[in-house]
N, C-alpha and C positions, 0 to 999 in steps of 0.2 A: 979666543974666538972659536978655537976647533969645540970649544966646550959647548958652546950654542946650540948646535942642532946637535947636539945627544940629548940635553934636554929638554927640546921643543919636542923631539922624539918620545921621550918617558909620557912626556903631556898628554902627547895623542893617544899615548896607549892606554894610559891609564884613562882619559875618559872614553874609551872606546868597551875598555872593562866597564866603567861605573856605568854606560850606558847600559850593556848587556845585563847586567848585574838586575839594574834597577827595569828592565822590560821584562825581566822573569815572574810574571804575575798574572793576577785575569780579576779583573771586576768590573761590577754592572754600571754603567749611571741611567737612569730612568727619568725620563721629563714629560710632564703631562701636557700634552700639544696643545689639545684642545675637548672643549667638551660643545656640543651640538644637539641642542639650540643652548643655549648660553644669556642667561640660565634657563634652567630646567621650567619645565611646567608639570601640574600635580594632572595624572592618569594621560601621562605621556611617555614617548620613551626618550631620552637622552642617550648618545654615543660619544664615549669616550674611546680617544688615540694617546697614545704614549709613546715617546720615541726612545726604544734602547739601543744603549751606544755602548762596548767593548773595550777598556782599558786592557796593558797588557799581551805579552803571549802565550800565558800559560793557557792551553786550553783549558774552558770549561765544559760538562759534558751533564746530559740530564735536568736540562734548565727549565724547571717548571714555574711560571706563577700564578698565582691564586688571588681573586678579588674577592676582600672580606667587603660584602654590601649589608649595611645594617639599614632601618627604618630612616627614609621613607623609601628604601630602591629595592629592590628587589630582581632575580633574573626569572625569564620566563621562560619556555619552550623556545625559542629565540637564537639563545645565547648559553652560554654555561660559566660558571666562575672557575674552571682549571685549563690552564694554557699549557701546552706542553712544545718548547722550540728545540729543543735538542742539545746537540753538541757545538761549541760555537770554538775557532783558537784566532789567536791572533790578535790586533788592533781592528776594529772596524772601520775606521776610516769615514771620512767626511759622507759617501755615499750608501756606506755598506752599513746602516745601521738596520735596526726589524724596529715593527711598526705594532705595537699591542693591541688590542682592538677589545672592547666590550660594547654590549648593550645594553641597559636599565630600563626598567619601566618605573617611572614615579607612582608610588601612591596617591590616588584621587582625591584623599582629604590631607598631603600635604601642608605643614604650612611656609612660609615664606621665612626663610631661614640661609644660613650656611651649613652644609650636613660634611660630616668627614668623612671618606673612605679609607680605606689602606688594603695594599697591595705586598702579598706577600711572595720574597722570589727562594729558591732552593735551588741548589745541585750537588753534584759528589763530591765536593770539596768536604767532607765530614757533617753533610745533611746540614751544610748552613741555611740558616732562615734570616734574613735579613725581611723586615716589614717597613715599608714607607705610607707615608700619610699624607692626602690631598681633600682639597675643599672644591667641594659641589656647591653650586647657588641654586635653588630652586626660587622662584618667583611665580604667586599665587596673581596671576594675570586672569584671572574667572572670577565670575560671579560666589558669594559667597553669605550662605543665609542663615541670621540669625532673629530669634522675636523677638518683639518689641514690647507692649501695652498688651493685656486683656483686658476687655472690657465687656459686659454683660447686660443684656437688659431682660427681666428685672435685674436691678444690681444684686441681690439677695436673691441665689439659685435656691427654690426647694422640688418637692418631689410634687409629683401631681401636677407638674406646669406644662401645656402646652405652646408652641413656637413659641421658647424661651430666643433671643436671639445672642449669639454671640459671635466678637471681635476679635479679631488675630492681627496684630500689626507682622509684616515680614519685610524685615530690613536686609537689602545686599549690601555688606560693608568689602566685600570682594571690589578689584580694578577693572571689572568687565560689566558690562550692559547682560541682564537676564531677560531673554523674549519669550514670548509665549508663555508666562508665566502661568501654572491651574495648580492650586495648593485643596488639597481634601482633606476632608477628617475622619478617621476611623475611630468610632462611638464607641466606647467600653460599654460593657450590662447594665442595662437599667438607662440610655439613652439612646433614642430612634431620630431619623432624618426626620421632621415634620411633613417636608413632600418630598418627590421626586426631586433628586440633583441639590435638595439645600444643603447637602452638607459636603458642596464642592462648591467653590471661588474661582471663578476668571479675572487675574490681576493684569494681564496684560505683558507688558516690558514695566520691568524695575531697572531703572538707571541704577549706575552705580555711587554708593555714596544718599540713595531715597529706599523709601520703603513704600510700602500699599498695605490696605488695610479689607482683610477679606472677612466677610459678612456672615456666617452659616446658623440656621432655624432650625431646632433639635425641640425636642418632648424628654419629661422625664418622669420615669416609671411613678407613680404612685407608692408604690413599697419599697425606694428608694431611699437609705438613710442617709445621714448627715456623713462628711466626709469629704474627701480628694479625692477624684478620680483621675486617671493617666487615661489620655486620649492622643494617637498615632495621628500628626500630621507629614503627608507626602507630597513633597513639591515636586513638581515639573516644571522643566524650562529646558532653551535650547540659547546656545551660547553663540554670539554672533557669527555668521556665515556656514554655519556649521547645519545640518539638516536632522542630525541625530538627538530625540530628548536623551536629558538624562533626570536623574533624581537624585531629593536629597529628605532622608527622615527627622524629623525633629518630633519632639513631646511638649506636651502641654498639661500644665494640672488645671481640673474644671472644677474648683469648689462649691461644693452643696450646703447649705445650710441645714442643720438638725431643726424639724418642726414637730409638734405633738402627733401622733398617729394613734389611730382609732384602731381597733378591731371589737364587731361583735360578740361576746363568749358565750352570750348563754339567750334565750327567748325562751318567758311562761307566759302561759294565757290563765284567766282565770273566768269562767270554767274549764279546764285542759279539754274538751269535746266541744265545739265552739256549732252552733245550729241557726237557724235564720230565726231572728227574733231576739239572741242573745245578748246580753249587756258584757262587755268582756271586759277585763282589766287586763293590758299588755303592758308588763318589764318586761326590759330590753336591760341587758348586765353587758357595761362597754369597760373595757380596758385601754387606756393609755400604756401603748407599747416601746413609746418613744426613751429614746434618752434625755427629753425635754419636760419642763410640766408644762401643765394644759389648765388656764387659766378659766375662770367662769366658761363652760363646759354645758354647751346644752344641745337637748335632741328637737326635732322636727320632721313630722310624717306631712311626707306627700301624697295626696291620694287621688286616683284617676276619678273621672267624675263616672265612669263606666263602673266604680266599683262599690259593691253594696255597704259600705259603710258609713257612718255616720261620726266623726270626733268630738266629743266636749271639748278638747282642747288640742290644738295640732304641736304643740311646744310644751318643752318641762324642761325646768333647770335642772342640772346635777353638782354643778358648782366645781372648785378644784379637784384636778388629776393630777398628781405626782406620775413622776415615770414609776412604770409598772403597776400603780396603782386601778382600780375598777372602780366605776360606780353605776347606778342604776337608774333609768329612767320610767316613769309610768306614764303610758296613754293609756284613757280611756273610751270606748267608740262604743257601737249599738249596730247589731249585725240587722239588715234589712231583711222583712218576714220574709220575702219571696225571694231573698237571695238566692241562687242557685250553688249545689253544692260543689263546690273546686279547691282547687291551690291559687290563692291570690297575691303576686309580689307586691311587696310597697315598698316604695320608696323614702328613705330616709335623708335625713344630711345632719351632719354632727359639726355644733359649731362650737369652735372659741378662741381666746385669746389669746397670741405669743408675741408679746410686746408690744411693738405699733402694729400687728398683723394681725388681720384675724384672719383664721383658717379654717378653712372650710372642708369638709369631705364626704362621698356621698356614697348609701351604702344602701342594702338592701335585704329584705327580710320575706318569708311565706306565711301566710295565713291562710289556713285551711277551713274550711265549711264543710259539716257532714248532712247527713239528708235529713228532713224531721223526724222521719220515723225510725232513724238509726239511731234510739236512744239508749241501748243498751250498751253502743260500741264504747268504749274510753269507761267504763267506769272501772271504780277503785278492786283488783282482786277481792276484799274483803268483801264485797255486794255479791260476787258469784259462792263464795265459803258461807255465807249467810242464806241466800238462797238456795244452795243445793241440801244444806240442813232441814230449813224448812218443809221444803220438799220430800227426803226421807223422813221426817218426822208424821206428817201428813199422811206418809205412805204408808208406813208402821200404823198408825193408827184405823189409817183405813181396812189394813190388813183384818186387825183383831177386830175390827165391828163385826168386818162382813165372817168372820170365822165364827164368832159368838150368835150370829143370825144363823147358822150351816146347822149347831149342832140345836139351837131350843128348835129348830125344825125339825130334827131328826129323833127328838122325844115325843 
């Protein structure tokens, strides 16, 4: 019996060692409390707490941790990602723990997801790094725009169309109601608003889960080719209870259709010095510029009734243009006797055919008038080298008469 409490005695001692033994140490554990709002929202900030708790007596000493924030969080002026707590010893104990604190701001086009962070701790224990990894919820609780439908009227955009009208469907597939909604379109080269404000939409509120459909009247250039254009659309809205807009950009392709295109290249008259009274023949040499051909192909002069001229015939066919191709058209008119002498425009328009379309464009030419008694102007150099010949030949001649009359006088 005496043997009993010697060895309930070794007992105590020895766990009194293993106790000691095994408190010789120092380690972190780290618990993520909480995160605030929960979950996050996109162009918000989010606050995360941590609770660190102290296993251990070995002191730890130089206890920094560092929050790796990858996309969509980011820190701002705010906050910083490097914590420095110090020297900590001991157990911490139910109340004596430290409280980690950061701040985030979400990125604004967030999407609704689970994002990881991880948190990395060090101290002088041989520059350990130990990293932990924690799940953020973001939740896209906003309005959220994407297109729907274009649509066009005419359905076939070409160049030279005025208030061509086009449709933009904008769907919020976002959880939030969009108010005040006004979506614009910024016109790439070669397209203009048709008036004022048409190429801005007042959609109003877009619920969430609907869309609306904005209207905008544009022109387009005449020397506009066939092709895609990128056109900048900018939405505004304000998000429910909120007084601040915000924006959101999106793009749009506007397809144009390739049509035959005309340019003038060359204007003769025949006679090249045109006078009242004249019978004139005018080519007109048109090229087809287009990347398209240009189907039966004809010309027509429009003439003011204020202008002295008279047509045989106001139209002439020229028939198929290949792209790059030329061809030539002839009017003939009859200048009036008492036309007065000027620079006269006329008007043209060049018609033809690009499938079920016919296309039309209209262009414009000068015809000049010299005075009648200005019949010398315009003629051909070789009339002045013929003339100034005859001239000295005349003169010569005249020379040796009157020299042969000098001397039978002088006998």
């Amino acid at each position: 019996m005496k043997r009993i409490p010697f060895i309930i005695i070794v007992f105590i001692a020895l766990s009194v060692i293993v106790n000691a033994a095994s408190s010789d140490y120092g380690d972190l554990s780290i618990t993520l409390l909480n995160q605030d709002p929960d979950p996050a929202h996109p162009g918000k900030y989010v606050e995360l707490r941590f609770k660190v708790e102290k296993q251990g007596n070995e002191q730890l000493n130089n206890i920094t941790f560092k929050l790796e924030a990858e996309y969509p969080f980011y820190f701002d002026a705010s906050d910083t990602a490097t914590k420095t707590v110090g020297g900590w010893k001991g157990f911490s104990g139910d109340q004596a723990y430290y409280t980690l604190y950061y701040k985030l701001r979400v990125d604004p086009d967030a999407l609704e997801d689970n994002y990881t962070i991880k948190l990395q701790e060090t101290n002088d224990r041989g520059d350990v790094q130990i990293v932990r990894e924690y799940n953020l919820r973001v939740n896209n609780d906003r309005p959220e725009f994407v297109l729907g439908n274009l649509m066009t009227s005419p359905t076939k955009l070409v160049g030279d169309t005025d208030e061509a009208e086009i449709n933009v469907e904008l769907q919020n597939i976002g959880e939030l109601d969009a108010q005040n909604v006004i979506m614009s379109i910024e016109l790439p080269e070669g397209f203009s608003e048709t008036y004022g404000y048409s190429s801005r939409s007042n959609l109003g509120t877009i619920q969430s889960g609907n869309s609306k459909t904005a209207t905008y009247y544009i022109d387009i250039d005449e020397n506009i080719r066939g092709g895609t254009y990128n056109a900048k659309l900018v939405v505004e809205y304000k998000e429910s209870g909120e007084a601040e807009y915000k924006s959101k950009i999106l793009f749009i392709d506007i397809p144009v259709k390739s049509k035959p295109f005309f340019e003038i290249v060359g204007i003769e008259t025949t006679p090249g010095v045109i006078h009242p009274g004249d019978e004139v023949e005018l080519r007109i040499d048109i090229n087809n510029s287009a990347t398209v051909d240009a189907d039966a192909t004809s010309i027509r002069v429009f003439k003011e009734s204020s202008q002295p001229f008279d047509f045989d015939d106001k139209t002439d066919y020229i028939g198929k243009l290949k792209s790059g191709q030329s061809g030539e058209g002839l009017l003939k008119f009859t200048v009036d006797s008492d036309a007065p002498a000027k620079t006269y425009f006329i008007d043209l328009e060049v018609r033809t055919i690009d499938g079920d379309d016919v296309i039309i464009q209209d262009k414009s030419i000068k015809i000049e008038v010299k005075d009648s008694e200005d019949n010398g102007v315009g003629l051909n150099p070789l009339v002045y080298v013929l003339i100034g010949a005859v001239l000295i030949i005349a003169g010569y001649y005249f020379y040796k008469s009157r020299t042969k009359r000098k001397k039978s006088r002088n006998k």
